[in-house]
DSSP file (Angstrom, degrees, kcal/mol; ACC not computed):
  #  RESIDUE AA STRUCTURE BP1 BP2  ACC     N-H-->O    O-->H-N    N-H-->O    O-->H-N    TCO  KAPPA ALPHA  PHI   PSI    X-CA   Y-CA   Z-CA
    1    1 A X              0   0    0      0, 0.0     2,-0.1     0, 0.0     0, 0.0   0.000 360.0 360.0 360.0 127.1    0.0    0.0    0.0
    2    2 A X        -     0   0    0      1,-0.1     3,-0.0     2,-0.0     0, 0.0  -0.400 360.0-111.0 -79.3 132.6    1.4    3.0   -1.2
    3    3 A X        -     0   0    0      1,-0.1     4,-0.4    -2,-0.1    -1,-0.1   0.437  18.3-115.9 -29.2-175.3    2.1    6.4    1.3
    4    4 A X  S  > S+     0   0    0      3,-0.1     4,-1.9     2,-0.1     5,-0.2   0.605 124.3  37.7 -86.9 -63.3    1.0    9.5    1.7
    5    5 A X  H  > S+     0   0    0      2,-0.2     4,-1.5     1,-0.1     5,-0.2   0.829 110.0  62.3 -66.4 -15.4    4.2   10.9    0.8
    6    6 A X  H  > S+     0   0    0      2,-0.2     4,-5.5     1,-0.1     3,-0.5   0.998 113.1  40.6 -35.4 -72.8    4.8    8.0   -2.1
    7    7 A X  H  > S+     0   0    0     -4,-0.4     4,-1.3     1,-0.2    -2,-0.2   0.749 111.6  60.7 -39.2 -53.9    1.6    9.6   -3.7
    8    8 A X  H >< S+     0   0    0     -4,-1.9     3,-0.5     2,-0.2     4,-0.4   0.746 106.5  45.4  37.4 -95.3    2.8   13.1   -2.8
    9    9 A X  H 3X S+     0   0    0     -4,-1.5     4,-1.4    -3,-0.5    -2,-0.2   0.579 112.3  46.6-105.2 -56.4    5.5   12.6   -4.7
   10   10 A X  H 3< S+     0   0    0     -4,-5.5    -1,-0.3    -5,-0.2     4,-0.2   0.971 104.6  59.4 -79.4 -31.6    4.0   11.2   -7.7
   11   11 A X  T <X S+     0   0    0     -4,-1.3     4,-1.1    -3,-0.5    -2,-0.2   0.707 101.5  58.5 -51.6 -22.1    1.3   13.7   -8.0
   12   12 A X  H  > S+     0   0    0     -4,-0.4     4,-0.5     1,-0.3     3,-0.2   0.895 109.3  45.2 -71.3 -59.4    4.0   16.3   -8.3
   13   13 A X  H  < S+     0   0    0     -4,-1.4    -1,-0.3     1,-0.2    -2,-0.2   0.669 110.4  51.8 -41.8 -25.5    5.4   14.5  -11.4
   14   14 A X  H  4 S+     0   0    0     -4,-0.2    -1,-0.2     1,-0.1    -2,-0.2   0.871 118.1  32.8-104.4 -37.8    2.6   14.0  -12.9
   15   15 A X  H  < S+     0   0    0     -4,-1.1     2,-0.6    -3,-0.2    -2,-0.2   0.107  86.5 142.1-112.8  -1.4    1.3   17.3  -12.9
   16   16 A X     <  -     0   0    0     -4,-0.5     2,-0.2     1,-0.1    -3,-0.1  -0.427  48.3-132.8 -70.1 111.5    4.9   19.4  -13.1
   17   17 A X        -     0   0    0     -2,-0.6     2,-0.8     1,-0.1    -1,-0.1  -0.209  16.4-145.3 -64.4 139.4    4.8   22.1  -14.9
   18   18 A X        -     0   0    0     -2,-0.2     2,-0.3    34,-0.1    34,-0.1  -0.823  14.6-172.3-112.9 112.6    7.8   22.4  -17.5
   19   19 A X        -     0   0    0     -2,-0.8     2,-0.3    32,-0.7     3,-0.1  -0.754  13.6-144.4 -95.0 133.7    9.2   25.7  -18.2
   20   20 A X    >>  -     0   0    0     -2,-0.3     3,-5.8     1,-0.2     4,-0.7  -0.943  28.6-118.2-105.8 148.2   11.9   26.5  -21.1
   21   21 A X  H >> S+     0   0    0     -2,-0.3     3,-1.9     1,-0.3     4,-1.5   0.817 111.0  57.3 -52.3 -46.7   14.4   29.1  -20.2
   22   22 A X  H 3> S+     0   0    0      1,-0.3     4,-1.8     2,-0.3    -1,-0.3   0.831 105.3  53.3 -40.4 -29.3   13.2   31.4  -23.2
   23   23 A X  H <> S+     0   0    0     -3,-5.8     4,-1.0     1,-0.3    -1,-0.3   0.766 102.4  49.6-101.8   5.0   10.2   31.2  -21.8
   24   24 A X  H <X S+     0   0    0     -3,-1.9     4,-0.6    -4,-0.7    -1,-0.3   0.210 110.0  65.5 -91.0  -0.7   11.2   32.3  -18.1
   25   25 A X  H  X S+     0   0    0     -4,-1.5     4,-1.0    -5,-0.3    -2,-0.2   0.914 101.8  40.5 -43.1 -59.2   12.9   35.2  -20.2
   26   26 A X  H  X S+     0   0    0     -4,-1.8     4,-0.6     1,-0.2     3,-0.4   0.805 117.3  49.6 -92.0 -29.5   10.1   36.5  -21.4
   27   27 A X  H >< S+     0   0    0     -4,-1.0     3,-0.6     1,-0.2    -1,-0.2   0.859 111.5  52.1 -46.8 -48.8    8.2   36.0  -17.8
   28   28 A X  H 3< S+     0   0    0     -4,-0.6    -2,-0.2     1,-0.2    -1,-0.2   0.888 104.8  52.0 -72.4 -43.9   10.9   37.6  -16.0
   29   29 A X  H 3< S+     0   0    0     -4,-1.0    -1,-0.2    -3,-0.4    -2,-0.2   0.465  76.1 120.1-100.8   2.8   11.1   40.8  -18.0
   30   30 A X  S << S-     0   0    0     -3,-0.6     2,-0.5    -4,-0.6    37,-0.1  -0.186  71.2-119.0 -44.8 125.9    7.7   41.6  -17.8
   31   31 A X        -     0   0    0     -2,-0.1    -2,-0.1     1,-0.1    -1,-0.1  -0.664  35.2 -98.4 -93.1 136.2    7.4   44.9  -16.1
   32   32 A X        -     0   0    0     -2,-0.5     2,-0.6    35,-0.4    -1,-0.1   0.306  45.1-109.8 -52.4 152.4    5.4   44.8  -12.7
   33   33 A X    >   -     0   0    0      4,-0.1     3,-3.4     1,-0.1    -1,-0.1  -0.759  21.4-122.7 -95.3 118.1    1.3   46.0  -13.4
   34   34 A X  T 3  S+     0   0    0     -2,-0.6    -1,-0.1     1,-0.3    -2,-0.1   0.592 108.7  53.8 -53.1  -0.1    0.7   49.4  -11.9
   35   35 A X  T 3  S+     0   0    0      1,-0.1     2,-0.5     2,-0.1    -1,-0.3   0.793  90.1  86.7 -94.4 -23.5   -2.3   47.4   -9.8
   36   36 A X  S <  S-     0   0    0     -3,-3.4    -3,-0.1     1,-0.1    -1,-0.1  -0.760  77.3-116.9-107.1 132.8   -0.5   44.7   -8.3
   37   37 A X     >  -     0   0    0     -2,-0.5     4,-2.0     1,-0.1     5,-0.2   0.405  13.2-111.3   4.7 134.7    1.0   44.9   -5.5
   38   38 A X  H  > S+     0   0    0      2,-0.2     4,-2.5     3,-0.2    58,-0.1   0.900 119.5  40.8 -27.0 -69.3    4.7   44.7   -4.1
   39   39 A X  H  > S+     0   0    0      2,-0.3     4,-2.0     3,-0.1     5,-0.3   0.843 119.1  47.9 -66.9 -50.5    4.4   41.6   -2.3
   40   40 A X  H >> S+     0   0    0      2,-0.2     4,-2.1     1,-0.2     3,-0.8   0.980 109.8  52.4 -76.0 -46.8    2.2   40.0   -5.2
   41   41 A X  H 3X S+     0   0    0     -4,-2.0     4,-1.2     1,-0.3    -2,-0.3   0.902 109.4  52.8 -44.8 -55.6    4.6   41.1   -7.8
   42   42 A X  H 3X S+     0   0    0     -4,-2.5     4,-1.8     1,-0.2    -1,-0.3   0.864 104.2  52.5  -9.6 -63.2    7.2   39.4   -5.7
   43   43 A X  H <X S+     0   0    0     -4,-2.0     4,-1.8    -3,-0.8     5,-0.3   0.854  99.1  71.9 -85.4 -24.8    5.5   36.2   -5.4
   44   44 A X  H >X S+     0   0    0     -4,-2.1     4,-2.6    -5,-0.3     3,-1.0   0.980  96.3  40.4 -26.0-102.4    5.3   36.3   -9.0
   45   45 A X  H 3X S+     0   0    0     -4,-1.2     4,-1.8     1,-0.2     5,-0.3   0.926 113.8  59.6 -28.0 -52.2    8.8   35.6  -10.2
   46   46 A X  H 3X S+     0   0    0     -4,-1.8     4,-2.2     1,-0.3    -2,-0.2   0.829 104.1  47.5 -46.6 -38.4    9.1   32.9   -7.2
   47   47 A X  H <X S+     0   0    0     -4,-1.8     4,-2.1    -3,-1.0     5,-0.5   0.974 117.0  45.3 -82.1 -50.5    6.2   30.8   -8.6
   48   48 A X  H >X S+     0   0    0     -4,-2.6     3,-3.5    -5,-0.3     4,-1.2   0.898 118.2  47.9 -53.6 -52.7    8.1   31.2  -12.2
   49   49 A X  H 3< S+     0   0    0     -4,-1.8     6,-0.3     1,-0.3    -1,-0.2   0.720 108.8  49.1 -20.3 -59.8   11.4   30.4  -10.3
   50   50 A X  H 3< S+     0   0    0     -4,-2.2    -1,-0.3    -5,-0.3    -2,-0.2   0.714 111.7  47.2 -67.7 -25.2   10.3   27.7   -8.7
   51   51 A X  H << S+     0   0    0     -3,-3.5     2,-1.9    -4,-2.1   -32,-0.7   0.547  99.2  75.7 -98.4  -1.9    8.8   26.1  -11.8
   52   52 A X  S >< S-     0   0    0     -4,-1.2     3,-3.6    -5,-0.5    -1,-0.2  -0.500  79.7-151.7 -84.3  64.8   12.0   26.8  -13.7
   53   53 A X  T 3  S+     0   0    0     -2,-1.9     3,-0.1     1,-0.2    -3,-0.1  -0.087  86.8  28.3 -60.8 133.1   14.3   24.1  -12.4
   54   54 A X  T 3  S+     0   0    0      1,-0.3    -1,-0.2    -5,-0.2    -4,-0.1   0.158  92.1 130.4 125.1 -23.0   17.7   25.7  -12.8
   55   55 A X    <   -     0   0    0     -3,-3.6     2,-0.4    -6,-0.3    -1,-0.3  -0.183  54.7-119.7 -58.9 163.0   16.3   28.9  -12.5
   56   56 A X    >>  -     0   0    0     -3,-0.1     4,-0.9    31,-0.0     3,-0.9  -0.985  15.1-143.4 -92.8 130.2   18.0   31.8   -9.8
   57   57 A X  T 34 S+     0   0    0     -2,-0.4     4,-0.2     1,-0.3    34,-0.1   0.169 105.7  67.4 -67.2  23.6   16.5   33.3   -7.1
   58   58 A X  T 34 S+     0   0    0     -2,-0.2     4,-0.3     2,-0.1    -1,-0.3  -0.103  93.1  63.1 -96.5  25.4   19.0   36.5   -8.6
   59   59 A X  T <> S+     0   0    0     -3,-0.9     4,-4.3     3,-0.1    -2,-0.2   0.571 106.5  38.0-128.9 -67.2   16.7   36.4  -11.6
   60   60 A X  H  X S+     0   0    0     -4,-0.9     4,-2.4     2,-0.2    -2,-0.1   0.922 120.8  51.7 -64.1 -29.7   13.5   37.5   -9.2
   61   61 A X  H  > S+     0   0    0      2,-0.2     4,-2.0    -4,-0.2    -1,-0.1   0.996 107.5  44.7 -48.7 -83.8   15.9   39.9   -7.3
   62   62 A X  H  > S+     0   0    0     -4,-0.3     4,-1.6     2,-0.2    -2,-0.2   0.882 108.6  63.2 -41.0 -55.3   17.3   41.6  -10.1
   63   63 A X  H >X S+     0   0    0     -4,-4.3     3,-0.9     1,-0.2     4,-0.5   0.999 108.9  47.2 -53.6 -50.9   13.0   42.0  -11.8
   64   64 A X  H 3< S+     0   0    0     -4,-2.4    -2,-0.2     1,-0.3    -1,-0.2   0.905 110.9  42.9 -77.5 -23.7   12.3   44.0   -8.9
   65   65 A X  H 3< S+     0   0    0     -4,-2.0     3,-0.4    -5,-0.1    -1,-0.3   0.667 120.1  45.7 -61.3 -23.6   15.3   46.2   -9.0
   66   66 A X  H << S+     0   0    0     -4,-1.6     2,-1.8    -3,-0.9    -3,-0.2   0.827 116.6  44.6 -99.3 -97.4   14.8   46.6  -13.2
   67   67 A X  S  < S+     0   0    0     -4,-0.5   -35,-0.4   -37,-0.1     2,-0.3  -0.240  87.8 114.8 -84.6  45.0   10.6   47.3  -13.1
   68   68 A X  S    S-     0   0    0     -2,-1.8     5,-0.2    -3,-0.4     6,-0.0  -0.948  85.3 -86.0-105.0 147.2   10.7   49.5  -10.5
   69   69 A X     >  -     0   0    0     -2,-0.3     4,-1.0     3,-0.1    -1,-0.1  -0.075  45.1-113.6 -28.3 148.8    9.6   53.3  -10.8
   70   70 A X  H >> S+     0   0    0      2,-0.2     3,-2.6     1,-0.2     4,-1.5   0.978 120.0  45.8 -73.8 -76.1   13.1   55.5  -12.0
   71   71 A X  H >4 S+     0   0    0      1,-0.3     3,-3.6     2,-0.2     4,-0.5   0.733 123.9  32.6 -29.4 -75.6   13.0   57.3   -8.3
   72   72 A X  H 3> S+     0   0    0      1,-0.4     4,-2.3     2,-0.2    -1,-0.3   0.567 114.7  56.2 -68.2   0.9   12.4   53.9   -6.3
   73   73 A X  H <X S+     0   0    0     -3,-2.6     4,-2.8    -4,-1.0    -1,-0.4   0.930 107.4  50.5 -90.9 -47.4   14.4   51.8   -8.7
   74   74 A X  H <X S+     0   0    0     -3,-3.6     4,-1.1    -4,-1.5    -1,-0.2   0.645 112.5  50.4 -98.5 -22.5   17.5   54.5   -7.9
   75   75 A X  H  > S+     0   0    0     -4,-0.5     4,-1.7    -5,-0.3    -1,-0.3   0.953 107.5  51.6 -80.1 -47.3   16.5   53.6   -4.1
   76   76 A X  H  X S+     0   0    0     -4,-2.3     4,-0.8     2,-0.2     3,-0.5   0.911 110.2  50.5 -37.7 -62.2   16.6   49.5   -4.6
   77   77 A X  H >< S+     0   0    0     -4,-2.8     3,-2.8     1,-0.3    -1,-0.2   0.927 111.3  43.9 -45.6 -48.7   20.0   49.6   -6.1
   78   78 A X  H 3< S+     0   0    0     -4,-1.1    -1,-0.3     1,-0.3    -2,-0.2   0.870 117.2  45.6 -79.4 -15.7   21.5   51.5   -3.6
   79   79 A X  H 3< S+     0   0    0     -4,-1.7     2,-0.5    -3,-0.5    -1,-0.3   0.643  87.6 104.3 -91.6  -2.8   19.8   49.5   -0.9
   80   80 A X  S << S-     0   0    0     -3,-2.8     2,-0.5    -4,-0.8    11,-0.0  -0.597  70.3-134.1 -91.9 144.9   20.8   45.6   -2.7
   81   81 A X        -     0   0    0     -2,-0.5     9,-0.1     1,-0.2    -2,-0.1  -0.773  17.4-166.9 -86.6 109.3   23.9   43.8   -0.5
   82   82 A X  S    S+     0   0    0     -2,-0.5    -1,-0.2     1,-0.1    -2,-0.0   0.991  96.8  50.7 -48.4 -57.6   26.7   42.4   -3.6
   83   83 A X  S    S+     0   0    0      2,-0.1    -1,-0.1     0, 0.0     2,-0.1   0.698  96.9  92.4-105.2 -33.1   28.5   40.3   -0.7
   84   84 A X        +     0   0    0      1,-0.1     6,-0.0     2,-0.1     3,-0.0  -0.302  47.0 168.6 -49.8 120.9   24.7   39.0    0.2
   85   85 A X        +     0   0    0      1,-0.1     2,-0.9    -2,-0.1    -1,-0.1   0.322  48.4 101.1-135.2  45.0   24.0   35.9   -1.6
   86   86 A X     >  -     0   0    0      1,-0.1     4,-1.8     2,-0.1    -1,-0.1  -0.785  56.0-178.9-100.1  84.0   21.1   34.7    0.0
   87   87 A X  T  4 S+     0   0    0     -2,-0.9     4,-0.3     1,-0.2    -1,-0.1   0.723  71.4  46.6 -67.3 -13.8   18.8   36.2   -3.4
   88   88 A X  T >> S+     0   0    0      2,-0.2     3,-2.2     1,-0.1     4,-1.1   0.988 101.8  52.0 -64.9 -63.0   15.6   35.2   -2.0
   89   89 A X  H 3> S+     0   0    0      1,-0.4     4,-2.4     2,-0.2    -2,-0.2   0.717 116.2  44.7 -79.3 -16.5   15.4   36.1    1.0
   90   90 A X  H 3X S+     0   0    0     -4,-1.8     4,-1.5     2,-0.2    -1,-0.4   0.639 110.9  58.2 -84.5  -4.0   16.5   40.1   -0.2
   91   91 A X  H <> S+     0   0    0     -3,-2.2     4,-1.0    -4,-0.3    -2,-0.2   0.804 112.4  38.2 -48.6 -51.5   14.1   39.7   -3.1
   92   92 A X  H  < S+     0   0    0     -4,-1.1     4,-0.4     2,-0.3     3,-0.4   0.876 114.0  51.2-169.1 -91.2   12.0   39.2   -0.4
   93   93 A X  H  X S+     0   0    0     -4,-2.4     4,-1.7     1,-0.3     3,-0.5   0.651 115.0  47.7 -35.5 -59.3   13.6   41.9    1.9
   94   94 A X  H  X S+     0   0    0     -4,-1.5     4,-1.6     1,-0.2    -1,-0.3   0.883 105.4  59.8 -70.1 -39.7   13.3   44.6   -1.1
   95   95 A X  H  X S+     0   0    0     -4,-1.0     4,-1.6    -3,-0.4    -1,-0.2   0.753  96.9  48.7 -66.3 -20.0   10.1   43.9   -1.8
   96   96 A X  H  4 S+     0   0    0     -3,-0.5     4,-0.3    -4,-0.4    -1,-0.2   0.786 111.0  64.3 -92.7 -20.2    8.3   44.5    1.1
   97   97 A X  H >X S+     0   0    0     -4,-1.7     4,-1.2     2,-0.2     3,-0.7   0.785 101.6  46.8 -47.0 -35.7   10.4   48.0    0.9
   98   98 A X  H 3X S+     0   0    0     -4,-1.6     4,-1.4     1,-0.2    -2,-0.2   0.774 109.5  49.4 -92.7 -39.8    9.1   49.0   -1.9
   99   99 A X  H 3< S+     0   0    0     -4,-1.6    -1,-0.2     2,-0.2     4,-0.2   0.500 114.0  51.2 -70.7  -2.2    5.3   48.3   -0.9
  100  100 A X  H <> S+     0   0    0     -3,-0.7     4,-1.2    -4,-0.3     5,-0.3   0.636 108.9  52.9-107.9 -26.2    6.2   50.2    2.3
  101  101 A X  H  X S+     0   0    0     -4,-1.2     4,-0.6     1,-0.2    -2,-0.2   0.872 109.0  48.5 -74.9 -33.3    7.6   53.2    0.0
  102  102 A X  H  X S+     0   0    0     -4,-1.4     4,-1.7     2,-0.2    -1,-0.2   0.584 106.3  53.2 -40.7 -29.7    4.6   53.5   -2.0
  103  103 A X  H  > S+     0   0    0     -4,-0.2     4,-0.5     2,-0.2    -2,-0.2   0.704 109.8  47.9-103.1  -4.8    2.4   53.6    0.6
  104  104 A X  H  X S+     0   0    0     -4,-1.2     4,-2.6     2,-0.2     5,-0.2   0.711 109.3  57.1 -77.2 -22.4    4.1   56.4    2.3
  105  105 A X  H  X S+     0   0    0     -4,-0.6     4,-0.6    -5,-0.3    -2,-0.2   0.907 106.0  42.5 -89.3 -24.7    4.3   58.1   -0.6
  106  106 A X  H  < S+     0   0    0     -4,-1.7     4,-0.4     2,-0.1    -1,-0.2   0.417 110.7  61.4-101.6  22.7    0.9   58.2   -1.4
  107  107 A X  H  X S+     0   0    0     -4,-0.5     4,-1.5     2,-0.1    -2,-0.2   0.769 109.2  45.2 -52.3 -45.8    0.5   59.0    2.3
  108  108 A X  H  X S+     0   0    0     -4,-2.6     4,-1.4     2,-0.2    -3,-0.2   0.782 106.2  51.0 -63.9 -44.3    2.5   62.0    1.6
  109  109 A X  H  X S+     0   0    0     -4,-0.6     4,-1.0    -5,-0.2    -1,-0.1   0.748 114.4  50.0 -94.4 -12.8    1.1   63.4   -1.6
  110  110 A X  H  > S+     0   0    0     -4,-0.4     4,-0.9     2,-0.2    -2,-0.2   0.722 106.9  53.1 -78.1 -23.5   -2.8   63.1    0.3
  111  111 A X  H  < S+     0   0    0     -4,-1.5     4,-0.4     2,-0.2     5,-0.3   0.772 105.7  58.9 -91.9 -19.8   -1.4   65.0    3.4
  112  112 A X  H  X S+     0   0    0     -4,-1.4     4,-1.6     2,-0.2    -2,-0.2   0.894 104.1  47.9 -16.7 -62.0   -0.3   67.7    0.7
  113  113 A X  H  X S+     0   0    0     -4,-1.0     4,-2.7     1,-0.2    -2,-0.2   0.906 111.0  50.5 -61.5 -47.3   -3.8   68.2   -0.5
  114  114 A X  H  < S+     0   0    0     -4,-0.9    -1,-0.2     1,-0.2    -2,-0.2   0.303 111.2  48.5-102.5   3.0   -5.0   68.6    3.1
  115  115 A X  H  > S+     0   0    0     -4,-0.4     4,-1.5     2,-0.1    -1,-0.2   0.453 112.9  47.0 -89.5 -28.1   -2.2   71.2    3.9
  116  116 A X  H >< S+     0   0    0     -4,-1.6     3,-1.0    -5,-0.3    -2,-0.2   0.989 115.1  47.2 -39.8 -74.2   -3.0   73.1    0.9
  117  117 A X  T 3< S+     0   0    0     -4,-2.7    -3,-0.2     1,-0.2    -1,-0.2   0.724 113.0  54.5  -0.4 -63.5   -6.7   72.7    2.0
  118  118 A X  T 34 S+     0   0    0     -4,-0.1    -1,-0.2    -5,-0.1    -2,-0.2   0.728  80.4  95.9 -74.1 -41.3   -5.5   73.7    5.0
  119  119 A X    <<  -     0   0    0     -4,-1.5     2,-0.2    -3,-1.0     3,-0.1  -0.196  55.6-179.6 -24.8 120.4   -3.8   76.9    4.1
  120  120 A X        -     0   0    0      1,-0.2    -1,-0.1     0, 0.0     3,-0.1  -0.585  39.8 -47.5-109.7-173.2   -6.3   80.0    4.8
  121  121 A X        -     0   0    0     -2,-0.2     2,-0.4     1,-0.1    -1,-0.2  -0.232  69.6 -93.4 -78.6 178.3   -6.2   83.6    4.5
  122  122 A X        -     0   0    0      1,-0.1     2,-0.4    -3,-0.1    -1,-0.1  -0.504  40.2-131.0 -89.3 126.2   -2.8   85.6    6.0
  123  123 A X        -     0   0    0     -2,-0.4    -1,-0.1    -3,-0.1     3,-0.0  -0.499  20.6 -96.3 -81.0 139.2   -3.2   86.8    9.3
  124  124 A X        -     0   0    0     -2,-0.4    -1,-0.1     1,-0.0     2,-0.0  -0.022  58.4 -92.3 -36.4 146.2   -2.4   90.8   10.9
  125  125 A X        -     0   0    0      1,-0.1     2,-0.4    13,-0.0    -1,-0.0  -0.368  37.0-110.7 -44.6 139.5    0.9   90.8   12.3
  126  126 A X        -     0   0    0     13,-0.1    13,-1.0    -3,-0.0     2,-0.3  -0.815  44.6-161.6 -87.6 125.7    0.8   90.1   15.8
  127  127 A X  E     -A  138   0A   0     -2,-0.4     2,-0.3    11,-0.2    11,-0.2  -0.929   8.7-172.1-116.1 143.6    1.9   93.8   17.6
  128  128 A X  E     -A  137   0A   0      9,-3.0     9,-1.7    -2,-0.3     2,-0.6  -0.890  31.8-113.2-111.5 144.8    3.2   94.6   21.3
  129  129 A X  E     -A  136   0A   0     -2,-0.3     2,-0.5     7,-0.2     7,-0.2  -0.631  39.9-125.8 -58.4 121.4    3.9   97.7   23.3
  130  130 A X     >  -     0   0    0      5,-3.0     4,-2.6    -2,-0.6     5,-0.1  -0.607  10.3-135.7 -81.7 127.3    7.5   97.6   23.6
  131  131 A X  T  4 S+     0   0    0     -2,-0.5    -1,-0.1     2,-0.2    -2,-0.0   0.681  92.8  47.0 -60.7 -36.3    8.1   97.9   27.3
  132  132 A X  T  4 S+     0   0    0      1,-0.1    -1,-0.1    -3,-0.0    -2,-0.0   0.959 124.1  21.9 -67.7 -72.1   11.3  100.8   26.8
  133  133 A X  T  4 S-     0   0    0      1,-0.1    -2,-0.2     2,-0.0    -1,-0.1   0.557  91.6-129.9-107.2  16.6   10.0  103.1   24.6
  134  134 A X     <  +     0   0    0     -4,-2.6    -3,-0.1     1,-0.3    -1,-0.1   0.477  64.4 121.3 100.7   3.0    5.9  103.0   24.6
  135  135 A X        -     0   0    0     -5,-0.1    -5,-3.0    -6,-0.1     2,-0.5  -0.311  62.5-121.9-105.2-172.1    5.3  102.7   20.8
  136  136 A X  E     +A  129   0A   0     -7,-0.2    -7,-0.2    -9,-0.0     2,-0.2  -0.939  53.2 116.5-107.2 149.6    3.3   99.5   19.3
  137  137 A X  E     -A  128   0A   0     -9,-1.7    -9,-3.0    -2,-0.5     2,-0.2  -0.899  59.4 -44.5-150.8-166.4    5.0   97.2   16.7
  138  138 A X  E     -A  127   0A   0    -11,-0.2   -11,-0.2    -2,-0.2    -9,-0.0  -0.254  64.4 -81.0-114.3-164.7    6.1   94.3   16.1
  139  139 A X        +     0   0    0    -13,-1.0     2,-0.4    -2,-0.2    -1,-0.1  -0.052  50.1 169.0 -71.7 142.6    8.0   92.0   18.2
  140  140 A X        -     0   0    0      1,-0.2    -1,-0.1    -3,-0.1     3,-0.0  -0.920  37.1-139.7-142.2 105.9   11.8   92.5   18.3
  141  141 A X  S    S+     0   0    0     -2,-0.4     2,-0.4     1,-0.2    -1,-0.2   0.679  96.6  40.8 -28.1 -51.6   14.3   91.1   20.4
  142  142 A X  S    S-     0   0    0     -3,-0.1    -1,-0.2     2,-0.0     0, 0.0  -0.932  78.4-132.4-129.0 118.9   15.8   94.2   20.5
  143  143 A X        -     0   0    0     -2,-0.4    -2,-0.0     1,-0.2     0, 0.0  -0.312  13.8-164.6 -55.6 120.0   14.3   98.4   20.9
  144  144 A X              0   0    0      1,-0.2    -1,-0.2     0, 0.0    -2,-0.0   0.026 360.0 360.0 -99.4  28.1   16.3  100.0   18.2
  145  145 A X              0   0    0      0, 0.0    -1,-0.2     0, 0.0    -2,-0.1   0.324 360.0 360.0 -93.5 360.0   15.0  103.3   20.2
């Protein structure tokens, strides 16, 4: 009587997808879709990667660094480690930077709008009696009377 992990093991065969590198070329240089996500873009390459036997987890690294916006792309380089050469787990690492830089950044350009908003008309100068010589103006570290 056959396992659980025999069966496993054979369903995985049976059912294994076969990728040819030309055609993980053209998957990989596909540039990320302004709806999806960081994290799903991520998991993207991985699934190709993973079906690719041979394939390198520099391959998914390197797509998120290339198909990133020119600003954040200019941030990825400077932030990927040569000497690292664990390429998943910064694939990984970058990617959840980059969904955390987008959403500050349109955090940022909506609290814009609502200091604009905010922005009213200009108020009178605030004026004091200057305590030396009696007059009103405004306030000055120092009475040039």
């Amino acid at each position: 009587m056959p396992t659980l992990q025999f069966m496993r093991k054979r369903m995985l065969e049976t059912f294994k997808t076969n990728v040819t590198t030309a055609q993980v070329m053209k998957l990989f240089t596909a540039p990320k879709e302004p709806k999806r996500s960081w994290l799903a873009h991520y998991m993207y390459p991985m699934a190709i990667s993973d079906a690719c036997s041979g394939c390198t987890y520099y391959l998914v690294l390197s797509n998120i660094v290339q198909y990133a916006s020119a600003d954040l792309r200019t941030v990825l380089m400077a932030k990927v480690d040569g000497t690292r050469m664990v390429y998943r787990g910064q694939a990984e690492e970058l990617a959840h930077f980059a969904q955390a830089w987008e959403l500050d950044t349109a955090k940022q350009k909506n609290l814009s709008k609502e200091v604009v908003g905010a922005v009213g008309e200009r108020r009178e100068e605030e004026t004091i009696i200057c305590h030396e010589c009696g007059e009103v103006r405004r306030l000055l570290t120092v009475c040039p009377n």
